[in-house]
N, C-alpha and C positions, 0 to 999 in steps of 0.2 A: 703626705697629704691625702692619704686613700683610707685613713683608717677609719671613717664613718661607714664608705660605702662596702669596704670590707667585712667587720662587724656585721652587715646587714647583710652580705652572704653568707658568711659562716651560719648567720642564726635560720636563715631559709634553709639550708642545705639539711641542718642537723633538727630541723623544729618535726614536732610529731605529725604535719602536715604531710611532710615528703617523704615521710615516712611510710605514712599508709595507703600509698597511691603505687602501681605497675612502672609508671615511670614520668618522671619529670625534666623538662628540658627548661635550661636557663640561659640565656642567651646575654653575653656581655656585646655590646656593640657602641665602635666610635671608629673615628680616624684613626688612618697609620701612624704609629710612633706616639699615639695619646697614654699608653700604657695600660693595654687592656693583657697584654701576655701576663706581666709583672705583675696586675692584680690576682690573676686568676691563677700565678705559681704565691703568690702570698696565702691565700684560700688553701691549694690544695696542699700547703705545707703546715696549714695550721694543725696542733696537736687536738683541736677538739673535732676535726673533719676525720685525721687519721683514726681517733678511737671511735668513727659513726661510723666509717665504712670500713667494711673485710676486705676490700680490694679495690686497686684506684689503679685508673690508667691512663696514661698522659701521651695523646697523638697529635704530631703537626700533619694536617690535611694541605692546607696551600691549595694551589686551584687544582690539585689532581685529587678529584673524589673518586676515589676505587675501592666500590666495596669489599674488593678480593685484594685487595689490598690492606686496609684499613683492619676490617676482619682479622686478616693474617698478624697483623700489628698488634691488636689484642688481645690474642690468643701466643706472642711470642713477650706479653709483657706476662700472662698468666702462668708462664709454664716455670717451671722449676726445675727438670730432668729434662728427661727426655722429648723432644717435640712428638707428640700425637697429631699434628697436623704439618709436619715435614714432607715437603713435596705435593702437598693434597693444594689444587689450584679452583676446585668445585667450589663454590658459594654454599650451594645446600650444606655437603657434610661440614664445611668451615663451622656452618653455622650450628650443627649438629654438635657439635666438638668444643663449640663456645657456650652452649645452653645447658651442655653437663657439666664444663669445669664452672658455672656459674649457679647451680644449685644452690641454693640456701644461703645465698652470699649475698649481702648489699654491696653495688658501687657505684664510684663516684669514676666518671669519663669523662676527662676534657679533652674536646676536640678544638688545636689551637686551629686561627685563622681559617676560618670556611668559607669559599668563595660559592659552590655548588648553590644555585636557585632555580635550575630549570627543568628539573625533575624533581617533583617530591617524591614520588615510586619507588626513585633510588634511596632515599632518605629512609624511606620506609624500611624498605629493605633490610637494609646498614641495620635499623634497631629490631629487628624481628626478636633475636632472641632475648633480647631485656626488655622484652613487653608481655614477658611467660610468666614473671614471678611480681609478686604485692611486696618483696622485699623492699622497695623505696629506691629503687635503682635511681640516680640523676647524673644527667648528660648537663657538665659546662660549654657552654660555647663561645670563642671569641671571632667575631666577625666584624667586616668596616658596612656592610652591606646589610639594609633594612629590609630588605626581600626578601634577602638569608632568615631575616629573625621573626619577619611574617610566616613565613613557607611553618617553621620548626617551633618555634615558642608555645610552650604551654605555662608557661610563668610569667610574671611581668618584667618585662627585660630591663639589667643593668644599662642606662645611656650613659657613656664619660665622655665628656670634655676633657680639653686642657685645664692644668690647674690653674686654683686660685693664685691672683697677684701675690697673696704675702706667703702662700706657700712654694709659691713655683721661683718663689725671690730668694729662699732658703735653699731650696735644691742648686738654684744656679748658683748663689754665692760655695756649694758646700763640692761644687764641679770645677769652679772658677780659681777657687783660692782654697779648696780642702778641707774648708770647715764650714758650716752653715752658720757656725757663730761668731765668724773672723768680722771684724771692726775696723781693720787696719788699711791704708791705703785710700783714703777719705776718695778723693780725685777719680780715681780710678771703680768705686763704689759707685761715683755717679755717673762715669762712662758705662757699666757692668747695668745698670737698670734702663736704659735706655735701650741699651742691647738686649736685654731679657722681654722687654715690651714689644719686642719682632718675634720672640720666638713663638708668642701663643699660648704659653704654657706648658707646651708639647717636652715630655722627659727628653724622649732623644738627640733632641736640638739642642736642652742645655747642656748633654753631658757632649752633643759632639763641639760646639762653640765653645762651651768650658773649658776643653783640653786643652785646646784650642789658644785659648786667653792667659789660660794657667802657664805657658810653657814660655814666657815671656809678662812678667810684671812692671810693664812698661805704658807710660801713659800714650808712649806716640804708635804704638804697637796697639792699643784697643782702641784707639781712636781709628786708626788705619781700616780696623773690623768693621765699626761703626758706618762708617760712610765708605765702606767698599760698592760699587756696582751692583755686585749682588745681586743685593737688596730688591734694586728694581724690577727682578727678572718674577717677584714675584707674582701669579697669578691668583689669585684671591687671599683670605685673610687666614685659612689654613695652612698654607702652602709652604712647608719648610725643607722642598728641595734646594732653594740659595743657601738656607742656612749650609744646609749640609754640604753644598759645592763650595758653599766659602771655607771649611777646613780642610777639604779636598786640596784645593790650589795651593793653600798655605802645606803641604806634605810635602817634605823632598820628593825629587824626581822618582827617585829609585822606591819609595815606600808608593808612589801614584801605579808603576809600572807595574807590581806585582798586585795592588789594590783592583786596578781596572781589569786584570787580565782573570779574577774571581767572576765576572757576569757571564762566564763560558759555567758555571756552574748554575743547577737548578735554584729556583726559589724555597727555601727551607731545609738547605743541604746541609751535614753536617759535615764540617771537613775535621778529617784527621790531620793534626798539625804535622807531622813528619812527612804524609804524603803530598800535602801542599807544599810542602818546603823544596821537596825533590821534583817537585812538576816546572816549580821557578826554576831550580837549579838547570833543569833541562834546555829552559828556555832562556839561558846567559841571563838571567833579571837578578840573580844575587853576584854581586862581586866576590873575586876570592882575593885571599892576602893570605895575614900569619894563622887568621885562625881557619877552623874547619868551614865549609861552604853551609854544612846544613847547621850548623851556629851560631853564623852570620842569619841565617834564613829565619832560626826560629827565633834571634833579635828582631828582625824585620813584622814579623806576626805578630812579638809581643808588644811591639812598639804601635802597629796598628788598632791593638785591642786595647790600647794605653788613651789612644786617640779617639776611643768610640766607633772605629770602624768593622772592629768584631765583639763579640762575646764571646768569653770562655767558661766551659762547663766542662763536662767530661770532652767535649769538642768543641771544636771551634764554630759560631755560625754568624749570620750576617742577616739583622734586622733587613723585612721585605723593602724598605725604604731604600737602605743604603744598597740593597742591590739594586734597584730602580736607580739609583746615584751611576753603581759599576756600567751599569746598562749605557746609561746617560755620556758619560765621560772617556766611551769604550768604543762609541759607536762606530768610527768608521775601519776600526783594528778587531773586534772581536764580535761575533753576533750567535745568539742563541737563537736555533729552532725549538718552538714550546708548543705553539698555539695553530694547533691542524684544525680548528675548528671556524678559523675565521677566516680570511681572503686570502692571495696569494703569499702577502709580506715582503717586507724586504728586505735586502741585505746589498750593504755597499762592495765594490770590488774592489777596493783598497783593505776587504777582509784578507785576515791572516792566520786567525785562531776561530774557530767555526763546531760549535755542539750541535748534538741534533738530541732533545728531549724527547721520547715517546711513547713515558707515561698518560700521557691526554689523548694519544692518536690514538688508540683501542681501547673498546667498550665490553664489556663482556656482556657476550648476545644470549641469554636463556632458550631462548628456541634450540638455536644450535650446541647451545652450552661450550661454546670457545670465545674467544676473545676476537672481537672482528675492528678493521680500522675504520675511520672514518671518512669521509669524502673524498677530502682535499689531502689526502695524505701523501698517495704518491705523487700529486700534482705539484704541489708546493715542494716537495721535494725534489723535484727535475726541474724547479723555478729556480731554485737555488743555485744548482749547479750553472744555470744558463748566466744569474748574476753574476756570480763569486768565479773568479779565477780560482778552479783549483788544484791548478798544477803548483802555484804561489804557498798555498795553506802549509802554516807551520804548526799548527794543531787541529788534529779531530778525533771528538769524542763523541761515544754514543751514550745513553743515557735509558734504563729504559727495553723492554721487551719489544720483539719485531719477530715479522714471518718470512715466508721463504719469499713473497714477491718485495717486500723488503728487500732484502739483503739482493735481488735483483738489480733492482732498480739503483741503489746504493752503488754497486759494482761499474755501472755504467757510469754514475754520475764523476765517482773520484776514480776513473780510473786511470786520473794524469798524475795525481799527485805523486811528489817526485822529493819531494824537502822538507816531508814531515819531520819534525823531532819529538811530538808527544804525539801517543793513539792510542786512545783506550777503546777495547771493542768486548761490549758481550756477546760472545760470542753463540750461545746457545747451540739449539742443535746444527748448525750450519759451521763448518770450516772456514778459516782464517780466509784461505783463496776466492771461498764465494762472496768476501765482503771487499777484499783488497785485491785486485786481481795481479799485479804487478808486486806482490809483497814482498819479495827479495831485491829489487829495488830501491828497497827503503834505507839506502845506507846513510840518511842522516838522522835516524832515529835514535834518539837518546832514552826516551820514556814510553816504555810497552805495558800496557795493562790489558790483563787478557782474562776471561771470567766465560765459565762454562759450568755447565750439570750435566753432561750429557758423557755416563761410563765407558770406557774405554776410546776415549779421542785424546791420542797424544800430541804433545807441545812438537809443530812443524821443526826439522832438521834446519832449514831456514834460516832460523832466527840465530842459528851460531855463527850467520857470515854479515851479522849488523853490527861489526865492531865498534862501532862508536857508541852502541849501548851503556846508557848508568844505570839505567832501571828496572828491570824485570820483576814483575807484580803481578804474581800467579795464585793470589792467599785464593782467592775466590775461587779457583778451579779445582771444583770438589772431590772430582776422580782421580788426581791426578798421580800416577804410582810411577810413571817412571822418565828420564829426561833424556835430552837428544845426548850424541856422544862427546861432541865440539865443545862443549859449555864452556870448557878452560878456556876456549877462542876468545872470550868475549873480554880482552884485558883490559878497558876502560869500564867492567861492571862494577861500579862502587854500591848495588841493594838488590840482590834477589829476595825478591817477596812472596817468601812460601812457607810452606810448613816443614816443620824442624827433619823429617823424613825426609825429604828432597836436598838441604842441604847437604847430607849426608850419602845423597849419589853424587855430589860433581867431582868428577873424576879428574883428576890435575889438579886440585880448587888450588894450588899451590900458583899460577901462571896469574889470579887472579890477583895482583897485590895491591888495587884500591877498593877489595871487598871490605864493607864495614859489617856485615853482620853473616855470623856463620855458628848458626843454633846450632846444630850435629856434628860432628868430625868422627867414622868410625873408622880405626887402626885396623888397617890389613896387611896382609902379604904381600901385594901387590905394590910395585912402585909409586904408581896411582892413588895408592891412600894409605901410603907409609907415613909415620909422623913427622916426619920432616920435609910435608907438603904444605904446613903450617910455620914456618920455621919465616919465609918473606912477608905474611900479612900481617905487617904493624896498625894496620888500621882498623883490625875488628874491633868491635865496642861491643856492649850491651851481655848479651849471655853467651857461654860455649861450652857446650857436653861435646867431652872425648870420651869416649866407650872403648870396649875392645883391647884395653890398655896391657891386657896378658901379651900380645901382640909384637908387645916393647919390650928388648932382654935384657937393654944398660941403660946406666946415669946417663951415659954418653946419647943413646939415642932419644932418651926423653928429653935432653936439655934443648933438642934440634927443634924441639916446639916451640921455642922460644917466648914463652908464657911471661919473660920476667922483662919483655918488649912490649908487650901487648896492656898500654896504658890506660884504654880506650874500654876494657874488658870489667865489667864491675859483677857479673854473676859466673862460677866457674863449675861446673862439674865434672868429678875424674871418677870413673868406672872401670870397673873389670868384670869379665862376666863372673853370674855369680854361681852356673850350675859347673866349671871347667872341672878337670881333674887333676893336673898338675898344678902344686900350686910350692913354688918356689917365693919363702918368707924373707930371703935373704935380698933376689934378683929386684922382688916386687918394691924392697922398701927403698933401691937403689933407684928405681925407675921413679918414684915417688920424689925420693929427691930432686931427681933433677927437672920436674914437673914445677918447680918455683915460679907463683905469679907473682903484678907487682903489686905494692907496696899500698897501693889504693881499693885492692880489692874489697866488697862491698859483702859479697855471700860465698861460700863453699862446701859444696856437698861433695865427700867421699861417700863411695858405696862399694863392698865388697873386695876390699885393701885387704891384703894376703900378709900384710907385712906385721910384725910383732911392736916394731916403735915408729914413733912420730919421725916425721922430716924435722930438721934442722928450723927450715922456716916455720914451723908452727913451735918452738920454742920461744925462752924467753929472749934469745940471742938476738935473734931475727923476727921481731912480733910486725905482724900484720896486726895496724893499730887502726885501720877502716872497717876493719871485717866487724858489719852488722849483725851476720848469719850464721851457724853452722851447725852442717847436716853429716854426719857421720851414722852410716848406715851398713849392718852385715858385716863389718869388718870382723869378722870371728877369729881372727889370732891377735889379733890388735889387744896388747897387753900394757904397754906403756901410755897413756892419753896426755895430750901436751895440756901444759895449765892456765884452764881458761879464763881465770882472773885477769892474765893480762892483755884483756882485749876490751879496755874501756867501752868501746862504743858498740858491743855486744848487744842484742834486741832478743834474737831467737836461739835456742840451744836444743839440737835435739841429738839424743843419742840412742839409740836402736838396735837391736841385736849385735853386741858386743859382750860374745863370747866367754873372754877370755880376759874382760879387762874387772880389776877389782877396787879401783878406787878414782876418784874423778878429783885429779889434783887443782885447788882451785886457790893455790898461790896470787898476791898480788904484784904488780907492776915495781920491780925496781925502785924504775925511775920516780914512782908517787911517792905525794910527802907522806911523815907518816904516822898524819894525823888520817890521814885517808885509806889507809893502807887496810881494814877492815872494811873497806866499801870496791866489795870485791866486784860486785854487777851495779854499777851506778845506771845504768840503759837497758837491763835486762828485762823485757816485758811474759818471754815465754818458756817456759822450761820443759820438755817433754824426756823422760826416760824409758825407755818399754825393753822389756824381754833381754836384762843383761844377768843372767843368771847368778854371776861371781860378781859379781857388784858388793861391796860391803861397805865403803866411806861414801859420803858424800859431802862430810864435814871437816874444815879445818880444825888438827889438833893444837893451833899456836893458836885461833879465836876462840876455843873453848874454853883454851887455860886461864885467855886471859877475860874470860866474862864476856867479850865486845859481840861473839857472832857473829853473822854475815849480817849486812841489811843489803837489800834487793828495794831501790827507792822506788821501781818503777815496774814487780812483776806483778802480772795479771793473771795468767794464767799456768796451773803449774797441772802436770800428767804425768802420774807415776805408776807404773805395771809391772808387774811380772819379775818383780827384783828380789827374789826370796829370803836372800843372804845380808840384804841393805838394813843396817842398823842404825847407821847417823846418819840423819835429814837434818837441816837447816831448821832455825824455829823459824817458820813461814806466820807465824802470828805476829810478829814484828814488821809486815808488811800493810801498811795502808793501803797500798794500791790494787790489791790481793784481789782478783773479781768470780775466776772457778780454781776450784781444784780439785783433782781425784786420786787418791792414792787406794792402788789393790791390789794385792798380793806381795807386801813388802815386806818383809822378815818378819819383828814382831808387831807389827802397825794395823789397825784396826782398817776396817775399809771404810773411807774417809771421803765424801763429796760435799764440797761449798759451791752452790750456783748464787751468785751475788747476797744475797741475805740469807737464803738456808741454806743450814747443814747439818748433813746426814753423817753420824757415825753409826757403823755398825761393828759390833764388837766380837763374836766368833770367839776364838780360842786366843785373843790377846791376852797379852800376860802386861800390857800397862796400862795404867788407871785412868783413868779417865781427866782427872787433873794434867796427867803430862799429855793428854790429848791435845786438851783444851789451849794448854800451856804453845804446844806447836802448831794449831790449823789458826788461832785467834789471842790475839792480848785484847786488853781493856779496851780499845778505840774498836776495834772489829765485834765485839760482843756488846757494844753499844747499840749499835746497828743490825744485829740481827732480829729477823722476823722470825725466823720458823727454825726450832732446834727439833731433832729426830734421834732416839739413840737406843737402839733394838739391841735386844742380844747381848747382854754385855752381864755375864754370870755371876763377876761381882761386882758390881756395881752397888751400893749401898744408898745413898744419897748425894742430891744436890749441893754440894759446900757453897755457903751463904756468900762467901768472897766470889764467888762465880756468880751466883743468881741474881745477886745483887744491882748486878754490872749489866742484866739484859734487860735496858731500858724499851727498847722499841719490840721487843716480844711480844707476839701473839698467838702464837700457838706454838704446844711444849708438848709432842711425843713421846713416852717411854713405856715400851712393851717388850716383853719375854726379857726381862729382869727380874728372878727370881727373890733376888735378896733386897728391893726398891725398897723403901718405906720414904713416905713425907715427912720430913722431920717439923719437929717445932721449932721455927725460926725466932728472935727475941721477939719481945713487946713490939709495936711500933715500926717494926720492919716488914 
């Protein structure tokens, strides 16, 4: 229903108007939940926006306008490598920093939901450095607020309403019943219009009522909607917070209790679904049974996001509305500090779960050039304390930069609380004890989130005697090199959240056995980090590199890993170091064996395997029939390779400095029929070979004989290097899905690059013809398709053969240079 007023952005945004102007500002503006995000992600997704601007960058402001913020937002959607503006907190140099990476580049900014109208200074500010260049620079903006679009507008501002009757009647039918062209349920059809004539138009209302309606195709069930109470609580003719309390109410208990318990989060937050899932689990709000808690949990979120109560994207987030719902239905259980700029507030004492926001409490002062707070900051904050019981508090989160009289004043306020089970605190430069003064106390703490930048402050000894701990979430704390000694203490840890280096210090991690993720494991000497400190945790899942694997002397000690328990595990990596001295082929490939994962593993990378053959399990006996992936790497004695044909649902194949191996057996499955039996990679999208010096097959000698070949239904991209001795390749021209390829330095093979439509041959001292080139990089369906053919170098090359040239319909340009023997032949009449 937007596709008028859309069209008429794109054609603003891209017209030669806005083009020749420093910058232009476009202001969308309507009600909450009208759909003015949705338009202005439709806009900036259009392919004629993306090819008018070099660069686009997409920020939710919400009511926290922080130019040093904001700024930093910009310049981290800009960057590509390295941050040049990592730790820089100065406005100027940000802006400095932003003005160069923005030379000669048009773009296009949208800045979602802007609430800021009481300093234009600040606005000014914000756009200093895109008001330097006639590039056509244009800032979108979506705001509920007309002051917002007086203060900033230099174009004439999109207004949207709610939609039209017969379009908003099509959305709901297509929320309601799943299709906007369903006809069925006459009865019910005209219950469903009656009901959409409340909503206003408004998208969000239909899609949250819709679900709503949808999950029960029952006449007495929408009539129930109809003339629910509601209704009446509405306050004008906009107003579609009943709608939205009416699917609230209709939510099981258990989906209301972790919904309400979201308004302890900022406005525009995105949450990570795993970390949400584990903050419920903390606080008993997911039931446990047969299956796992956080799979119960992330059914509970997706059932939510089913209902209109979230959106998912790369994250999860919650329309400002529906948090104004969480706020609403939360009040006298959960309360958020946000707004230091108004009175004192309030807050019930029947609080339990209690944030404190304090991105809005500091300004950043240019006189002083630091960030100063604002009034009522620490007022409202010792009001707080005086409301809220907070010896009672079963969460407190901080949100949000503070200073040292901060964390003062904070110290005094909680310093009864006695029954936390979730605390998130940034800590910055200020110590655990100067925010928690009692913090060893806290033994009902289940979920710890702890975030610092400040080098050399280690994780308090402390924390190893909060046995009741599940959480520990330390990704954020950027210095952090080394951990307290106790760690094994914590045997109810089911998710330390760090980086893959730290789990690789916990010393014992063997005591921990409802750890689910354990990225590092390195084998030592010590009992401490023998490998059969691994041997109880059945419950890790997700990824685990064991290094150090020299470490291991038998089958026997490798099997104490118990890898072929660990169900839960779907990325594996086994290493050995790769500079050692001793290298026993016999011990290493025993230790290998008994490194057996199970049966669902998903990727596997070996690196630097001593041993001369395959494990048992990567035979055809024992096939790991999940494995998507695999990384085999250095293994320089590795002479046997197992045959990777029989790994059906194969994706990536790399194989990399190998030695010693000469041929890449690539047998089919047994058990396939064997009409199939020459569809050796049916899921194979990537192939990479590099640097295997003895390398000589790469092709079946029973699919040659019998004509069939391989087919590869699904590769894309293939990378070939450094194989001197490699004489049979695969015809990779029998591939349609075929997107790059490079082959260089391959026995007699010309050096070979396809980037989607061109290709590059270059010829050098190959001794084959250019027909069996053509014959293996492209067949007829891929030479149809090519734009750009290149083919240097090539001594005897004579001519183009007509059966070839024929065939390059979409041609337009045709390189041939340092071809000594070239001539244009004369093609027939007519051709």
């Amino acid at each position: 229903g937007r596709d008028a007023v859309k069209e008429h952005i794109v054609q603003t945004l891209i017209s030669a108007e806005a083009c020749g102007v420093n910058l232009s500002v476009l202001p969308i503006v309507g009600d909450g939940s009208v759909g003015k995000t949705t338009l202005a992600q439709l806009v900036y997704s259009d392919a004629r926006v993306q090819g008018c601007f070099s660069k686009r960058i997409w920020i939710s402001v919400s009511a926290d306008f922080d130019e040093v913020r904001l700024t930093r937002e910009m310049l981290d959607c800009l960057s590509t490598g390295a941050s040049k503006h990592e730790g820089i907190t100065n406005l100027n140099k940000l802006q400095e920093i932003l003005d160069e990476d923005l030379k000669s580049k048009r773009l296009l900014l949208v800045l979602d939901d802007m609430w800021e109208d009481n300093d234009k200074s600040r606005w000014d500010k914000l756009l200093a450095p895109l008001r330097c260049s006639m590039n056509g620079n244009v800032i979108l903006v979506t705001t509920r607020n007309h002051s917002v679009v007086k203060m900033i507008s230099t174009m004439d501002p999109i207004h949207l309403d709610g939609l039209k009757d017969d379009e908003f009647w099509l959305m709901f039918k297509s929320c309601a019943f799943g299709d906007e062209k369903y006809e069925g349920h006459p009865s019910l059809q005209v219950i469903g219009k009656r009901i959409a004539n409340k909503l206003k138009g408004y998208p969000l209302a239909a899609k949250s009522v819709g679900a709503l309606l949808r999950r029960d195709l029952d006449g007495g069930h929408w009539m129930s909607i109809l003339q629910s109470d509601e209704w009446k609580l509405q306050q004008g003719p906009d107003d579609i917070i009943p709608a939205l309390k009416l699917s609230f109410t209709h939510l099981p208990f258990r989906l209301q209790r972790c919904f309400s318990y979201c308004a302890l989060f900022p406005k525009g937050h995105m949450f990570d679904g795993l970390d949400l899932v584990r903050i419920w689990i903390s606080q008993g709000l997911i039931s446990s049974g047969s299956k796992r808690m956080e799979k119960t949990g992330y059914h509970y979120l997706n059932d939510l996001v089913d209902r209109g109560f979230f959106q998912k994207s790369t994250y999860y987030s919650m329309h400002d509305l529906i948090h104004d719902l969480a706020h609403i239905v939360s009040l006298e259980e959960c309360h958020m500090m946000d707004n230091f700029d108004s009175g004192s507030g309030t807050g019930h004492a029947t609080i339990r779960h209690l944030s404190i926001n304090t991105r809005s409490a500091y300004k950043w002062n240019p006189h002083a050039c630091s960030f100063s707070p604002s009034d009522n900051f620490q007022r409202k904050l010792a009001y707080i304390g005086e409301k809220v019981q907070t010896k009672n508090l079963s969460t407190l989160m901080l949100f949000g930069k503070y200073d040292k009289e901060f964390s003062e004043t904070f110290s005094k306020v909680f310093k009864e609380v006695r029954y936390l089970r979730v605390l998130r605190l940034p800590t910055l430069s200020y110590s655990i004890d100067s925010l928690i003064c009692n913090f060893s106390k806290l033994i009902h703490l289940r979920y710890l989130e702890l975030i610092s930048s400040v080098p050399g402050t280690p994780l308090p000894e402390v924390i190893c005697q909060l046995y009741h701990l599940q959480v520990l979430d330390v990704e954020y704390w950027v210095h952090l090199s080394t951990l307290p000694h106790g760690m094994s203490n914590l045997v109810n840890l089911r998710h330390f959240v760090a980086r893959g280096e730290l789990h690789a210090k916990i010393a014992g991690v063997g005591r921990l056995k409802l750890l689910q993720e354990l990225k590092e494991f390195r084998v030592g000497k010590t009992k401490d980090f023998q490998i059969e400190q691994l041997t109880g945790l059945r419950e890790l899942g997700g990824s685990l590199a064991i290094y150090n694997l020299e470490n291991v002397g038998s089958r026997e000690e490798s099997m104490n890993a118990g890898l072929r328990d660990k169900i839960y595990i779907h990325d594996l990596l086994l290493s050995w170091c790769k500079n050692r001295f001793d290298v026993s082929s016999i011990t290493e490939a025993k230790v290998l064996e008994g490194l057996h994962p199970h049966c669902g593993l998903k990727r596997l990378h070996i690196t630097s395997y001593g041993g001369i053959y395959s494990p048992t399990w990567l035979s055809s006996n024992f096939p790991l029939t999940s494995l998507e992936s695999i990384y085999l790497e250095n293994c320089t004695k590795w002479e046997l390779l197992p045959p990777f044909g029989q790994f059906p649902l194969l994706k990536t194949l790399h194989l990399v400095q190998l030695s010693a191996s000469t041929e890449v057996p690539i047998m089919s499955c047994d058990d396939w029929a064997e009409s199939e039996k020459h569809v050796l990679f049916p899921c194979l999208e990537e192939l990479v070979i590099r640097d295997c010096p003895k390398l000589r097959s790469f092709a079946s000698p029973q699919s040659s004989s019998s004509g069939k070949g391989f087919h590869f239904g699904c590769l894309r991209r293939v990378n070939i290097y450094n194989c001197p001795q490699l004489i049979h390749l695969p015809q990779f021209g029998e591939m349609k899905s075929l997107f790059t390829m490079s082959i260089e330095g391959v026995g007699a093979f010309p050096h070979i690059r396809l980037l989607v439509r061109a290709l590059h041959i270059k010829g050098g001292a190959s001794v084959r013809t250019l027909d069996e080139i053509l014959v293996l990089v492209l067949t007829g369906c891929r030479l149809s398709a090519l734009e750009k053919l290149t083919i240097p170098s090539f001594l005897d090359f004579e001519y183009l053969p007509w059966e070839i040239f024929c065939q390059l319909l979409s041609l337009e340009m045709l390189v041939i240079m340092d071809c000594p023997r070239f001539f244009l032949p004369v093609y027939p009449y007519g051709q």
